[in-house]
Biopython code that builds the backbone (N, CA, C, O; Angstrom):
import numpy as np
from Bio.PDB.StructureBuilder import StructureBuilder

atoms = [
    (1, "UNK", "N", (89.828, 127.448, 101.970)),
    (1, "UNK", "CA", (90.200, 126.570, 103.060)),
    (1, "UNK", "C", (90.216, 125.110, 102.593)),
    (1, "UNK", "O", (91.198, 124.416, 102.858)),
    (2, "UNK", "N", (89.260, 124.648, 101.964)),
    (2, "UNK", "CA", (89.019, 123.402, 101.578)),
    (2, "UNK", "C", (89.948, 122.639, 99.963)),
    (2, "UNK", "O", (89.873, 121.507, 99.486)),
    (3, "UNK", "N", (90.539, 123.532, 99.639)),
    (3, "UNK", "CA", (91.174, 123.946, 98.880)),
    (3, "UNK", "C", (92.680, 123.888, 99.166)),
    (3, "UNK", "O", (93.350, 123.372, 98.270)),
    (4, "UNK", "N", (93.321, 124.317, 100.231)),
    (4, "UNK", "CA", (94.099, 124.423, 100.678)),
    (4, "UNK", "C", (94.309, 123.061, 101.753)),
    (4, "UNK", "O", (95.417, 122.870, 102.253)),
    (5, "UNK", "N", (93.536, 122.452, 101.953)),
    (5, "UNK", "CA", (93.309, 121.383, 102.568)),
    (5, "UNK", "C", (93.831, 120.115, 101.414)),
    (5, "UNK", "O", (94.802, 119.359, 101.386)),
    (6, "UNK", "N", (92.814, 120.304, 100.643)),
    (6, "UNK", "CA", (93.316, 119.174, 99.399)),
    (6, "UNK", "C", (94.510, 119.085, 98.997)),
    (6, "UNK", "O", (95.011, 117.978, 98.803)),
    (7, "UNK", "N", (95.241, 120.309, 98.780)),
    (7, "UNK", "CA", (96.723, 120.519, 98.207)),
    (7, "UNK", "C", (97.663, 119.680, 99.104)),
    (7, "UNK", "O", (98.216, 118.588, 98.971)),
    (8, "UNK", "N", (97.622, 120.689, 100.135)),
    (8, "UNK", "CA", (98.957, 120.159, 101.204)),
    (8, "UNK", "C", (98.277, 119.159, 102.438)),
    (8, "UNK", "O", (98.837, 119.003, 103.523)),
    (9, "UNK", "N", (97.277, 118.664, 102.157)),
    (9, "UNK", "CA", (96.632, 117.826, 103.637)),
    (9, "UNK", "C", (97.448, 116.120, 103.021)),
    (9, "UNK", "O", (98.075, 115.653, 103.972)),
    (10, "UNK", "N", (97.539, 115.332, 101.946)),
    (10, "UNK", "CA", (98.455, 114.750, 101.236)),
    (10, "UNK", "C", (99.675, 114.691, 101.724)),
    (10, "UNK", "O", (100.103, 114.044, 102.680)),
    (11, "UNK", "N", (100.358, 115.623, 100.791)),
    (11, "UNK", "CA", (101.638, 116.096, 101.134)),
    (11, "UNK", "C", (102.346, 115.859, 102.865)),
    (11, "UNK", "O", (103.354, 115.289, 103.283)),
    (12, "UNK", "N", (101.467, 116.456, 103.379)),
    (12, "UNK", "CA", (101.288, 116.169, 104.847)),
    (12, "UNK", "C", (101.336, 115.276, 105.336)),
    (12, "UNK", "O", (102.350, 115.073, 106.004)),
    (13, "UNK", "N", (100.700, 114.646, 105.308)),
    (13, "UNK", "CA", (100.592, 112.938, 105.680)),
    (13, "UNK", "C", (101.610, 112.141, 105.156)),
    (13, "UNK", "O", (102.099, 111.132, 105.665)),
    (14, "UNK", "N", (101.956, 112.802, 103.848)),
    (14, "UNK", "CA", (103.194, 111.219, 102.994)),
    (14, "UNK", "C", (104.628, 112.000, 103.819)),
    (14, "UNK", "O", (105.733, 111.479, 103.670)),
    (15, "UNK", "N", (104.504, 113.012, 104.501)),
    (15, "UNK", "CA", (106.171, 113.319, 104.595)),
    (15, "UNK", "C", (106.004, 112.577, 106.162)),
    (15, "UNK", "O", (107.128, 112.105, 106.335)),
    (16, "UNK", "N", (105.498, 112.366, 106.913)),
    (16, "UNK", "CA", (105.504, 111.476, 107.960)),
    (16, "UNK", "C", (105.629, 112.888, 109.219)),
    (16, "UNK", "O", (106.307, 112.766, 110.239)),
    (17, "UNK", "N", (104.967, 113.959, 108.935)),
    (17, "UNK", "CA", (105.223, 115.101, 109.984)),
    (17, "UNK", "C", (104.163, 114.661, 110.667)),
    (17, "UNK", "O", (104.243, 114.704, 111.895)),
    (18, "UNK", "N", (103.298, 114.295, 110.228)),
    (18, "UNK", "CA", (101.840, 114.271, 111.125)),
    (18, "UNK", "C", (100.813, 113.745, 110.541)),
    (18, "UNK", "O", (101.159, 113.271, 109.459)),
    (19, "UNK", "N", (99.311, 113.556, 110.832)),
    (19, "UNK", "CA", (98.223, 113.222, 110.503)),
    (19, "UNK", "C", (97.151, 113.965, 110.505)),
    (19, "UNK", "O", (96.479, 113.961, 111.536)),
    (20, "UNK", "N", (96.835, 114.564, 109.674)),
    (20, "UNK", "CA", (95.438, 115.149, 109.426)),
    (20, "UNK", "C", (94.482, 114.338, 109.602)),
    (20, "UNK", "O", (94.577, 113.398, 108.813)),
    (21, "UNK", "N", (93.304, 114.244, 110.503)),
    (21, "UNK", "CA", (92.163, 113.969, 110.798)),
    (21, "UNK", "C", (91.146, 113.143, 110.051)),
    (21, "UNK", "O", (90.399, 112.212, 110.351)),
    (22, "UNK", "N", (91.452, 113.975, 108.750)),
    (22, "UNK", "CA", (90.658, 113.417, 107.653)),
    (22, "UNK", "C", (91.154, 113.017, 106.570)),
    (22, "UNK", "O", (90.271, 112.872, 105.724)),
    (23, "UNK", "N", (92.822, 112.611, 105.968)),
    (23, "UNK", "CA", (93.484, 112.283, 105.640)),
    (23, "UNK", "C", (94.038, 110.522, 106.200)),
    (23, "UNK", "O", (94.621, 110.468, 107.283)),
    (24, "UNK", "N", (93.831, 109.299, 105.473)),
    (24, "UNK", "CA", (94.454, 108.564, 106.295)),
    (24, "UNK", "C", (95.736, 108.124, 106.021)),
    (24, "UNK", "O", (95.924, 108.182, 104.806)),
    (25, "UNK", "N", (96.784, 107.674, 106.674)),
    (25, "UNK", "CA", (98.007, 107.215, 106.409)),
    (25, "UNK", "C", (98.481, 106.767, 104.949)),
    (25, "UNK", "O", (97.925, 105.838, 104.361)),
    (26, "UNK", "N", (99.741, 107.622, 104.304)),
    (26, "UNK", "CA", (99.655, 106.754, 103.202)),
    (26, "UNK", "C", (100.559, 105.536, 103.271)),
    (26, "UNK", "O", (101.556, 105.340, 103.965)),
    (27, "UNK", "N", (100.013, 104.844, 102.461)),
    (27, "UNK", "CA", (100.187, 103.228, 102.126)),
    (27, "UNK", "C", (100.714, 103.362, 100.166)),
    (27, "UNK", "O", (100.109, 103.945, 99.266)),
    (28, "UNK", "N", (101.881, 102.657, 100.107)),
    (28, "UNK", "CA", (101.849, 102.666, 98.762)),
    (28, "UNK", "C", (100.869, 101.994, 97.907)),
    (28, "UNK", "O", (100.276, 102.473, 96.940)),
    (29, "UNK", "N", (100.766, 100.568, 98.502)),
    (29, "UNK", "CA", (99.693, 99.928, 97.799)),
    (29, "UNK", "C", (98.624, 99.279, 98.506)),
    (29, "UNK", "O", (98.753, 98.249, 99.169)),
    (30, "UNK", "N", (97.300, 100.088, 98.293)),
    (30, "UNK", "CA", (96.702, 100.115, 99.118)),
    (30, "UNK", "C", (95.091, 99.501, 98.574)),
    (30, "UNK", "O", (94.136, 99.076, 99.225)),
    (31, "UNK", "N", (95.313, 99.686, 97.049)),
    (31, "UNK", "CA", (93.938, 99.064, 96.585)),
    (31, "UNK", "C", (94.000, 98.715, 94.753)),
    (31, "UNK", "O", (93.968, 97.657, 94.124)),
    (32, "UNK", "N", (94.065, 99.651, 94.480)),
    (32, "UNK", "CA", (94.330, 99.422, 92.847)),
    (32, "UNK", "C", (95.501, 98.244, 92.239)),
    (32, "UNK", "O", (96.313, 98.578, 93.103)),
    (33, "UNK", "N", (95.950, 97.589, 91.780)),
    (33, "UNK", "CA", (97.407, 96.927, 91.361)),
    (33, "UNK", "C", (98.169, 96.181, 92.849)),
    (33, "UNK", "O", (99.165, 95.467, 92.961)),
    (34, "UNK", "N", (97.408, 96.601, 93.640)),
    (34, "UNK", "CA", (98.569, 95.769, 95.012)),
    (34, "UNK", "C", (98.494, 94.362, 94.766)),
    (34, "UNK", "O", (98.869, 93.619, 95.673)),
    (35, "UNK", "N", (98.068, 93.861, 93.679)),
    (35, "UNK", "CA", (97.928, 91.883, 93.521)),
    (35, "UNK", "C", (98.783, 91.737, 92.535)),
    (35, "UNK", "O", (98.993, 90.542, 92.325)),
    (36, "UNK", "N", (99.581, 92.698, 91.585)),
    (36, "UNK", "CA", (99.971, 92.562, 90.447)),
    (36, "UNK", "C", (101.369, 93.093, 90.891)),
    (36, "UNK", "O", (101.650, 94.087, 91.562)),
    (37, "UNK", "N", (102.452, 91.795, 90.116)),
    (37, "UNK", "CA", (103.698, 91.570, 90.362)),
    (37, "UNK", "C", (104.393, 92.301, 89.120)),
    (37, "UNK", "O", (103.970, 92.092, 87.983)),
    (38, "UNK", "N", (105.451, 93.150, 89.355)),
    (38, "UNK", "CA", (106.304, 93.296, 88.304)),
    (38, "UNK", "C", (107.494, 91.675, 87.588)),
    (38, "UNK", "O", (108.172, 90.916, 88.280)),
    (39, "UNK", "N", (107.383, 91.666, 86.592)),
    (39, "UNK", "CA", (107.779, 90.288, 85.995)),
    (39, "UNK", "C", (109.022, 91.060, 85.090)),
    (39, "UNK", "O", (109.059, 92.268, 84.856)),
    (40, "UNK", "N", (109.969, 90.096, 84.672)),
    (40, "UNK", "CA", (111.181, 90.208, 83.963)),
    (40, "UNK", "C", (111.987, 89.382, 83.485)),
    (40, "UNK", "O", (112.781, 88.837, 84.252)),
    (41, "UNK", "N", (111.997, 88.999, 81.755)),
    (41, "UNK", "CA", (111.868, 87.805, 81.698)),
    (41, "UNK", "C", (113.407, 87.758, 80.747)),
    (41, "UNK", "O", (113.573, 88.484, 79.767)),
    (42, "UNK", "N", (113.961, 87.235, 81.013)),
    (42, "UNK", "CA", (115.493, 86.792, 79.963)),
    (42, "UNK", "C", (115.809, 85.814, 79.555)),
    (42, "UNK", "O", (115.421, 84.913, 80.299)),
    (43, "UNK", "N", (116.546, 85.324, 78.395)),
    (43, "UNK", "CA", (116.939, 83.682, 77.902)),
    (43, "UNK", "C", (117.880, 83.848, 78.953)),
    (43, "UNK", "O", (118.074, 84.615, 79.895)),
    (44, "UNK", "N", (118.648, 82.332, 78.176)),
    (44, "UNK", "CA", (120.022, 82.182, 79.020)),
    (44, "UNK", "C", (120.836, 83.382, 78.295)),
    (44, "UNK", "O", (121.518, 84.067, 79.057)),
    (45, "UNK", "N", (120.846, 83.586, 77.473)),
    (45, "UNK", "CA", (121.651, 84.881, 77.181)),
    (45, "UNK", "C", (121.967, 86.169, 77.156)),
    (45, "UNK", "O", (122.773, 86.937, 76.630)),
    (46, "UNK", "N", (120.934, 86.157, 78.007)),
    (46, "UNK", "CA", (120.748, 87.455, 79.056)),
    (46, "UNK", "C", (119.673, 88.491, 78.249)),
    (46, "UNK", "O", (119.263, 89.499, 78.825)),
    (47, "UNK", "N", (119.213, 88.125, 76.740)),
    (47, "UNK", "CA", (118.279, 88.958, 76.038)),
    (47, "UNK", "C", (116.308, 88.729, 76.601)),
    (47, "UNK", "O", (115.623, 87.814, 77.058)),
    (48, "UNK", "N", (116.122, 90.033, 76.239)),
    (48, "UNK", "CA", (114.324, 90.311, 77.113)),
    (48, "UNK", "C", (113.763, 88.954, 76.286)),
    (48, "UNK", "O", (114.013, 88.810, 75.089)),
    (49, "UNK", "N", (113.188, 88.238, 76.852)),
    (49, "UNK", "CA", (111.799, 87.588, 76.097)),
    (49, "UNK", "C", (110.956, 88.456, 76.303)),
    (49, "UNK", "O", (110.723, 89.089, 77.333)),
    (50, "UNK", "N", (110.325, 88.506, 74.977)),
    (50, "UNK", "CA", (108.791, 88.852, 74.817)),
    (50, "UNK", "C", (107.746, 88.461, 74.948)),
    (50, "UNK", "O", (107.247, 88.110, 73.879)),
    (51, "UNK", "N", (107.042, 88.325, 75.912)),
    (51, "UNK", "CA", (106.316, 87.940, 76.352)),
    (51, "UNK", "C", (104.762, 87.856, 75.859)),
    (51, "UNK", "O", (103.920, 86.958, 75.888)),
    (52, "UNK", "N", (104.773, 89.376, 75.333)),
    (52, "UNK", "CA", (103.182, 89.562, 74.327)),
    (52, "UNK", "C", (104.010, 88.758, 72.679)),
    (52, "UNK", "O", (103.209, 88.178, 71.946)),
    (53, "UNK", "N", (104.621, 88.766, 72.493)),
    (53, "UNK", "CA", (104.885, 88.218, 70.672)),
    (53, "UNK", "C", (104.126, 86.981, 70.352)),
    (53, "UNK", "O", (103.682, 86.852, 69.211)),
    (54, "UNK", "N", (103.915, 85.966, 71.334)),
    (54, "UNK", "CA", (103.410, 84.640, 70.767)),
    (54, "UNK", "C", (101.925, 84.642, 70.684)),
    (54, "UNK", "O", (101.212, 83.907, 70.002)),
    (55, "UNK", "N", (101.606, 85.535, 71.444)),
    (55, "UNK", "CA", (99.910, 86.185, 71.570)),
    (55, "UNK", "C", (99.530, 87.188, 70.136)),
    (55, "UNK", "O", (98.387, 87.560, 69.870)),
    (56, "UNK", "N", (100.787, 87.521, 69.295)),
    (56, "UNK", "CA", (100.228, 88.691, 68.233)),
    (56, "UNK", "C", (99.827, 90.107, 69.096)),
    (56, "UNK", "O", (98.950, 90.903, 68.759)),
    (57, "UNK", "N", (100.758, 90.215, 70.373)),
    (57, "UNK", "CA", (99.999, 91.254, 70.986)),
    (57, "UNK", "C", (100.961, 92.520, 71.008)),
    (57, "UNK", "O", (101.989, 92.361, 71.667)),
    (58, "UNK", "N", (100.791, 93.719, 70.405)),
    (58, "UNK", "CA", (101.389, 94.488, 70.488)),
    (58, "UNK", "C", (102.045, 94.855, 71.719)),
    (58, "UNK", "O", (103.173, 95.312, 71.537)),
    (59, "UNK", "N", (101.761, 94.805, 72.614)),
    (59, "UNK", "CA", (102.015, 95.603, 74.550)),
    (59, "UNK", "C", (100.792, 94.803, 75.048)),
    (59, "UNK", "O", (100.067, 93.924, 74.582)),
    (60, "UNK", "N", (100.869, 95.374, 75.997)),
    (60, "UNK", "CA", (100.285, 94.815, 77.222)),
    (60, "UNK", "C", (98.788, 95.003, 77.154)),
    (60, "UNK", "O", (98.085, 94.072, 77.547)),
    (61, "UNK", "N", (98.206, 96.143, 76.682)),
    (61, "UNK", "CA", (96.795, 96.784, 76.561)),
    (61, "UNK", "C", (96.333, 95.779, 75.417)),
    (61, "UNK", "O", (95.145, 95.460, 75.404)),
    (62, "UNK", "N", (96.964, 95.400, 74.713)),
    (62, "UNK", "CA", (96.228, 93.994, 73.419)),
    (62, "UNK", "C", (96.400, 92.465, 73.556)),
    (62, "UNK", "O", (95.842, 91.682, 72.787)),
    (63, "UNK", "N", (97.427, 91.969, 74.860)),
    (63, "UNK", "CA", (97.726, 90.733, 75.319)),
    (63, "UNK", "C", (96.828, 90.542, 76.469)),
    (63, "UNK", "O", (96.585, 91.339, 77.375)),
    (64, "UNK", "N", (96.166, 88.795, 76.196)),
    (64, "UNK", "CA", (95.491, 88.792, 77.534)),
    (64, "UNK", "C", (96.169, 88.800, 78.739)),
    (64, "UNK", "O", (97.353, 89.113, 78.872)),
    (65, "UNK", "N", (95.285, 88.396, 79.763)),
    (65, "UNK", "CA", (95.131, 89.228, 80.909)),
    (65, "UNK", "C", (96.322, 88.130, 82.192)),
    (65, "UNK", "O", (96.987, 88.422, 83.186)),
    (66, "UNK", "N", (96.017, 86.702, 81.340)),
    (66, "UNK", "CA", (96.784, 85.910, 82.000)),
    (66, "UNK", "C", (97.902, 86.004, 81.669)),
    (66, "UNK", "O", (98.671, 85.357, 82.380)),
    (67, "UNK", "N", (98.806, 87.108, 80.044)),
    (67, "UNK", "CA", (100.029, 87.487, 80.370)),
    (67, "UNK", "C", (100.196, 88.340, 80.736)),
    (67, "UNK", "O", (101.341, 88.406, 81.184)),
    (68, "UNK", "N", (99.562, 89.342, 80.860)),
    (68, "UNK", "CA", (99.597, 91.073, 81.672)),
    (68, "UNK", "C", (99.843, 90.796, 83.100)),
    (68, "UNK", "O", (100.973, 91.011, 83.539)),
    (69, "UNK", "N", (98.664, 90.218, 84.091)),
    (69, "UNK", "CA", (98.423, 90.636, 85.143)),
    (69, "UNK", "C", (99.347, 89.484, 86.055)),
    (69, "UNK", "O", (98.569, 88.530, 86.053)),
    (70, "UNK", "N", (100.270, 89.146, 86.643)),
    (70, "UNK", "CA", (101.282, 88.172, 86.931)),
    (70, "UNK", "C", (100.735, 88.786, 88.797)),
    (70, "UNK", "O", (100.771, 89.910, 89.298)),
    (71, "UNK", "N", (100.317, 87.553, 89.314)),
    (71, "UNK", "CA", (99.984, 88.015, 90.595)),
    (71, "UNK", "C", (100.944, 86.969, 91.674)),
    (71, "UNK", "O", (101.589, 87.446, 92.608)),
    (72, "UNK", "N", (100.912, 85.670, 91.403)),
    (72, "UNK", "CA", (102.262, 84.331, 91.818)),
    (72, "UNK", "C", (103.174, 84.396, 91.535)),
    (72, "UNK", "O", (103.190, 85.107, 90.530)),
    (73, "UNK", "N", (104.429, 83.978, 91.862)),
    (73, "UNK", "CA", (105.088, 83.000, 91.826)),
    (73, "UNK", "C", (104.853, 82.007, 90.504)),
    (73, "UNK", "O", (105.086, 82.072, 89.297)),
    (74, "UNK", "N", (104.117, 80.829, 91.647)),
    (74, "UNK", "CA", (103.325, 80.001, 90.269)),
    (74, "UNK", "C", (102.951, 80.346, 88.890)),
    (74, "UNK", "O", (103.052, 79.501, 88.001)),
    (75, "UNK", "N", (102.566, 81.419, 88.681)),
    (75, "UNK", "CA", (101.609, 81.910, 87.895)),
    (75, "UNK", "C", (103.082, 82.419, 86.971)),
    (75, "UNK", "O", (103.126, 81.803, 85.906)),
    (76, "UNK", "N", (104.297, 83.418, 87.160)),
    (76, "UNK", "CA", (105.088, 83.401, 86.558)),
    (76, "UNK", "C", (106.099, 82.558, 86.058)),
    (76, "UNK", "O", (106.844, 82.862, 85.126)),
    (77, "UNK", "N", (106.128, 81.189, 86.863)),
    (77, "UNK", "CA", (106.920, 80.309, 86.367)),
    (77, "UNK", "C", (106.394, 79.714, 84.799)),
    (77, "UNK", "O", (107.057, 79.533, 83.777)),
    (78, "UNK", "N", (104.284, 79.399, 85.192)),
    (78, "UNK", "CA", (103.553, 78.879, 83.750)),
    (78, "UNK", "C", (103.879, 79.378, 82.987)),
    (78, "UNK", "O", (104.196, 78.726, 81.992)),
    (79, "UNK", "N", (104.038, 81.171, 82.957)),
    (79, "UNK", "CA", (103.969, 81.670, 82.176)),
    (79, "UNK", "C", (105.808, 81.613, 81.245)),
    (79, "UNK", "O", (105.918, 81.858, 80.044)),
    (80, "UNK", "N", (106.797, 81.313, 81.990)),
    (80, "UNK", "CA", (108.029, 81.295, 81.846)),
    (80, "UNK", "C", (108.075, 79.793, 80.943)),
    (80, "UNK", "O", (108.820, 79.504, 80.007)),
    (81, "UNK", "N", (107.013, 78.985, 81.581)),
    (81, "UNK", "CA", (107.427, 77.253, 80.586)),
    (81, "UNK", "C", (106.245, 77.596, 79.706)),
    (81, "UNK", "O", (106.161, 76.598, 78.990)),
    (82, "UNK", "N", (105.072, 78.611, 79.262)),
    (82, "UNK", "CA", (104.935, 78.844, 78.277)),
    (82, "UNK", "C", (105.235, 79.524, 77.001)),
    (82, "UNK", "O", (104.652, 79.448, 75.920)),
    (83, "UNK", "N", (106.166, 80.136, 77.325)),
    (83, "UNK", "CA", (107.018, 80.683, 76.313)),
    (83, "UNK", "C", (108.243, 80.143, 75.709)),
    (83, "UNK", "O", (108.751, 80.497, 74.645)),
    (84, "UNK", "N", (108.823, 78.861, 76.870)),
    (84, "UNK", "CA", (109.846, 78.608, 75.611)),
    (84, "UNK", "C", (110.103, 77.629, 74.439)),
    (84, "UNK", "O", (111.108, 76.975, 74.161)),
    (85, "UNK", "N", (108.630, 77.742, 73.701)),
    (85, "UNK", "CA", (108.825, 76.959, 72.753)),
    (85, "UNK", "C", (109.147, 78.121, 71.965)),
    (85, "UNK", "O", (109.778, 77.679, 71.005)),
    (86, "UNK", "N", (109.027, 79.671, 71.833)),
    (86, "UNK", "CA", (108.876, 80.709, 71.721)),
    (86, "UNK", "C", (110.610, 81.703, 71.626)),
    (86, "UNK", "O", (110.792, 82.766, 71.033)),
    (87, "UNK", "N", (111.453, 81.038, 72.278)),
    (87, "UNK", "CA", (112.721, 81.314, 72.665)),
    (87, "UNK", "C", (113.766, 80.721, 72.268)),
    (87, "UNK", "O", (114.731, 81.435, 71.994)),
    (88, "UNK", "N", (113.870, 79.472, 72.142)),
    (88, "UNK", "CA", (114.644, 78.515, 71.180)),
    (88, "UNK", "C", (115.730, 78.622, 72.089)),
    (88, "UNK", "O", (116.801, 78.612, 71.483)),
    (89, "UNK", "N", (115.846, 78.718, 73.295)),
    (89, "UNK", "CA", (116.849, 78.191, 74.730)),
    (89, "UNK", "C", (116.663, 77.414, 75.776)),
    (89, "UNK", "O", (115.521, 77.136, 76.144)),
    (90, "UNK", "N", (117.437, 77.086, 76.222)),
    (90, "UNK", "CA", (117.509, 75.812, 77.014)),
    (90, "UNK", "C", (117.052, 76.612, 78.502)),
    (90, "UNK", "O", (116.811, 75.712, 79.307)),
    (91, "UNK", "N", (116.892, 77.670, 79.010)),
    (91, "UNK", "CA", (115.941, 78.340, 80.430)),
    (91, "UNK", "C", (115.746, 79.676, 79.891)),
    (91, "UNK", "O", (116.283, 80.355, 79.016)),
    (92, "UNK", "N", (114.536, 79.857, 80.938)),
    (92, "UNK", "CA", (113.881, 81.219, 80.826)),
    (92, "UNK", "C", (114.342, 81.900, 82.186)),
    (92, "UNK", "O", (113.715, 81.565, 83.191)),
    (93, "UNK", "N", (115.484, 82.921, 82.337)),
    (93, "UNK", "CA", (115.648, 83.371, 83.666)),
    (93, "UNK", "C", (114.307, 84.404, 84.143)),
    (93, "UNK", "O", (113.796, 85.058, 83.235)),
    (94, "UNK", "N", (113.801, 84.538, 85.391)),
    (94, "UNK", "CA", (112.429, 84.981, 85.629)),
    (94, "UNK", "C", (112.929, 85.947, 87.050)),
    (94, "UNK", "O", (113.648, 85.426, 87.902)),
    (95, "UNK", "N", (112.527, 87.180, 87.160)),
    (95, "UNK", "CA", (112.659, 88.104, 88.207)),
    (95, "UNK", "C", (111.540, 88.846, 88.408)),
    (95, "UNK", "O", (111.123, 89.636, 87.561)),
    (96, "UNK", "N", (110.840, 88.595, 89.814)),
    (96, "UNK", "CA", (109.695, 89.080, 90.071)),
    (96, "UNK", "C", (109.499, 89.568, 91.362)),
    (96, "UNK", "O", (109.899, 89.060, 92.410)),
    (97, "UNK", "N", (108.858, 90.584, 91.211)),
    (97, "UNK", "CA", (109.101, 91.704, 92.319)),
    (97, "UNK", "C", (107.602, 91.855, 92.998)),
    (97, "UNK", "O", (106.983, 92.488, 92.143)),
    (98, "UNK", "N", (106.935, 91.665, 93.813)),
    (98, "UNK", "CA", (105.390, 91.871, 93.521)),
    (98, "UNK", "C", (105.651, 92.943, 95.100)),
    (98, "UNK", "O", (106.627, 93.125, 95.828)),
    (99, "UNK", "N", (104.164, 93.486, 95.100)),
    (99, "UNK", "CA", (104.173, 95.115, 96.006)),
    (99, "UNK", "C", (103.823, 94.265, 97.946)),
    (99, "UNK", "O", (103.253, 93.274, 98.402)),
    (100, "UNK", "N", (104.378, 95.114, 98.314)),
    (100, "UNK", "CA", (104.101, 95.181, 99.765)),
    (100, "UNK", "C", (103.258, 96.279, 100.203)),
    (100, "UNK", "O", (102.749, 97.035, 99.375)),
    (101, "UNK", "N", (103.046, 96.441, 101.674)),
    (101, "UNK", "CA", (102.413, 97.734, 102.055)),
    (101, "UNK", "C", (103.417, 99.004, 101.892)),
    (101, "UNK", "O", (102.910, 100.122, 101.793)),
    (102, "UNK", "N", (104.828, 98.855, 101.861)),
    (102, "UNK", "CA", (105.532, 99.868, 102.103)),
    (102, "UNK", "C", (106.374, 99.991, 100.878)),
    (102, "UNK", "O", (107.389, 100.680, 100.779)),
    (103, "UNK", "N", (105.831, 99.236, 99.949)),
    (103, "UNK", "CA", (106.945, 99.783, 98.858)),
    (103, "UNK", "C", (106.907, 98.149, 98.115)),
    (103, "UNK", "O", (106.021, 97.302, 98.226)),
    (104, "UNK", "N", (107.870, 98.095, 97.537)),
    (104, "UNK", "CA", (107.958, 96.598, 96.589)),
    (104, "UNK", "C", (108.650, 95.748, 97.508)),
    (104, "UNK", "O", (109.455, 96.193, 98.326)),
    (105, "UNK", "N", (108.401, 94.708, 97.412)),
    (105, "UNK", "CA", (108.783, 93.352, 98.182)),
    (105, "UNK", "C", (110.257, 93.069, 97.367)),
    (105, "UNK", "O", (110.529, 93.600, 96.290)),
    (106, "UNK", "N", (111.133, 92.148, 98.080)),
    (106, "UNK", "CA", (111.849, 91.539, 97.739)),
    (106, "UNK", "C", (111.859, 90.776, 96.162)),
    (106, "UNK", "O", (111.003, 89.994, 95.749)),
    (107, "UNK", "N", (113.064, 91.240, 95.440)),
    (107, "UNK", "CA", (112.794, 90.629, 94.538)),
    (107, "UNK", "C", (113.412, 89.088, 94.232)),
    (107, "UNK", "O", (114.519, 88.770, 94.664)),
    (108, "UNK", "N", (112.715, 88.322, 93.572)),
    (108, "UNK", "CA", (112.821, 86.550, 93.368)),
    (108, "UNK", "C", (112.997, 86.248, 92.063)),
    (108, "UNK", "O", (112.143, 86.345, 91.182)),
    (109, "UNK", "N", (114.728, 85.679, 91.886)),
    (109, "UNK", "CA", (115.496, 85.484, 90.681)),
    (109, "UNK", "C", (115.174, 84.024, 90.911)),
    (109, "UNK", "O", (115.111, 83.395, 91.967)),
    (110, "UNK", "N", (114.919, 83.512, 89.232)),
    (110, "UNK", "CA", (114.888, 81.945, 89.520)),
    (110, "UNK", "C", (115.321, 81.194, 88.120)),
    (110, "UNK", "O", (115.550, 82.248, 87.527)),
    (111, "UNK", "N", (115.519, 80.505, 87.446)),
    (111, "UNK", "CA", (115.697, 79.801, 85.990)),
    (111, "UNK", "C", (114.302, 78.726, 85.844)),
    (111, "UNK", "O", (113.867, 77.879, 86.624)),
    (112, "UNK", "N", (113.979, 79.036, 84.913)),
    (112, "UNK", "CA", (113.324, 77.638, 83.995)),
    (112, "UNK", "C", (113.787, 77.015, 83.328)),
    (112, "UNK", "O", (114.376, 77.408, 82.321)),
    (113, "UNK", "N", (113.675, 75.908, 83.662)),
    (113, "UNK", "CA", (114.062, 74.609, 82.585)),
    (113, "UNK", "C", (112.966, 74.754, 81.499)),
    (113, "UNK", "O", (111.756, 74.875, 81.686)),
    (114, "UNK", "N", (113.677, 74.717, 80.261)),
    (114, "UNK", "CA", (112.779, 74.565, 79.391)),
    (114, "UNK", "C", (112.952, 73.135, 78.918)),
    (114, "UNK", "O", (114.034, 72.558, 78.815)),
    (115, "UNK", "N", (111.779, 72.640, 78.648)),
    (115, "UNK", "CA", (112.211, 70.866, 78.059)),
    (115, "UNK", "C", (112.523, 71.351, 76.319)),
    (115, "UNK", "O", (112.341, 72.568, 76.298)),
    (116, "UNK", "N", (112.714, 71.114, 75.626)),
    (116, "UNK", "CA", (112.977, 71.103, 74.138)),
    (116, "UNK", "C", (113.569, 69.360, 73.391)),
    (116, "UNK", "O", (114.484, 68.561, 73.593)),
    (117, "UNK", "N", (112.371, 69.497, 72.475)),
    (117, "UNK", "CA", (112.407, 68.006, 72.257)),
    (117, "UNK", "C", (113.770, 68.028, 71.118)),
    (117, "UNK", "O", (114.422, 69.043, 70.873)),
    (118, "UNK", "N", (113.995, 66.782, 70.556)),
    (118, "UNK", "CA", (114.966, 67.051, 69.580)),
    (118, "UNK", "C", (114.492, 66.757, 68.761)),
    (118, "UNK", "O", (113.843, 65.713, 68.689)),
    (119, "UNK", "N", (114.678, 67.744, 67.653)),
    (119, "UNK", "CA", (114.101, 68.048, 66.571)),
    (119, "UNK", "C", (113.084, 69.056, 66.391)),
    (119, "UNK", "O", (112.258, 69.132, 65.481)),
    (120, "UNK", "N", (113.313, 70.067, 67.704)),
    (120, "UNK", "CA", (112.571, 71.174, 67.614)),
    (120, "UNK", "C", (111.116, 71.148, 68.479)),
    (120, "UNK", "O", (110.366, 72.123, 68.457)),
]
sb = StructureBuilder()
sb.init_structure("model")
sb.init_model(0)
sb.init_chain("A")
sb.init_seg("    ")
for serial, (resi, resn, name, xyz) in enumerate(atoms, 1):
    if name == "N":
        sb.init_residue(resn, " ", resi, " ")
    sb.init_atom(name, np.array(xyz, "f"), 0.0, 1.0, " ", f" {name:<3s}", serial, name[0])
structure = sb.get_structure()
């Protein structure tokens, strides 16, 4: 019984037929990662910046935490005018998607100016 409860009492609840008692509503993001924004980062020429490379960081699990975990706005733009000394272009295009209760929020296209002095 309890068993059979665990399986389909879930299932149950996410297809929107009904509510089990002891099951509560699902929520996509509801506790784990709901502060953490998906980020997406391009020159002007439409190629990925890398974002872990100037850190020596293989992925994400070896780059700190202030380039991993992107929770602003704000916080992705710093991170967009810290990289382009890193890029050797004149903007960093930036697309960031961060979570809602029902799924992902609207996503927010924007450009950085990068300053670049002359002479590098």
């Amino acid at each position: 019984m309890l068993l059979g409860l665990m399986v389909t009492g879930p299932a149950w609840s996410a297809t929107g037929r009904g509510r089990l008692a002891i099951s509560p509503p699902w929520q996509m993001f509801s506790a784990v990662g709901r502060s953490h924004c998906r980020l997406e980062l391009t020159d002007s020429a439409g190629q990925p910046v890398d974002r872990y490379g100037p850190y020596d960081a293989v992925g994400w699990w070896d780059a700190p935490e202030e380039v991993t975990w992107i929770s602003t706005p704000e916080h992705a733009r710093a991170l967009a005018h810290s990289l382009c000394p890193s890029t050797e272009t004149s903007t960093v295009e930036l697309t960031l998607q961060c979570p809602a209760p029902s799924g992902w929020g609207p996503a927010m296209h924007e450009s950085v100016t990068c300053s670049i002095s002359p002479g590098g």
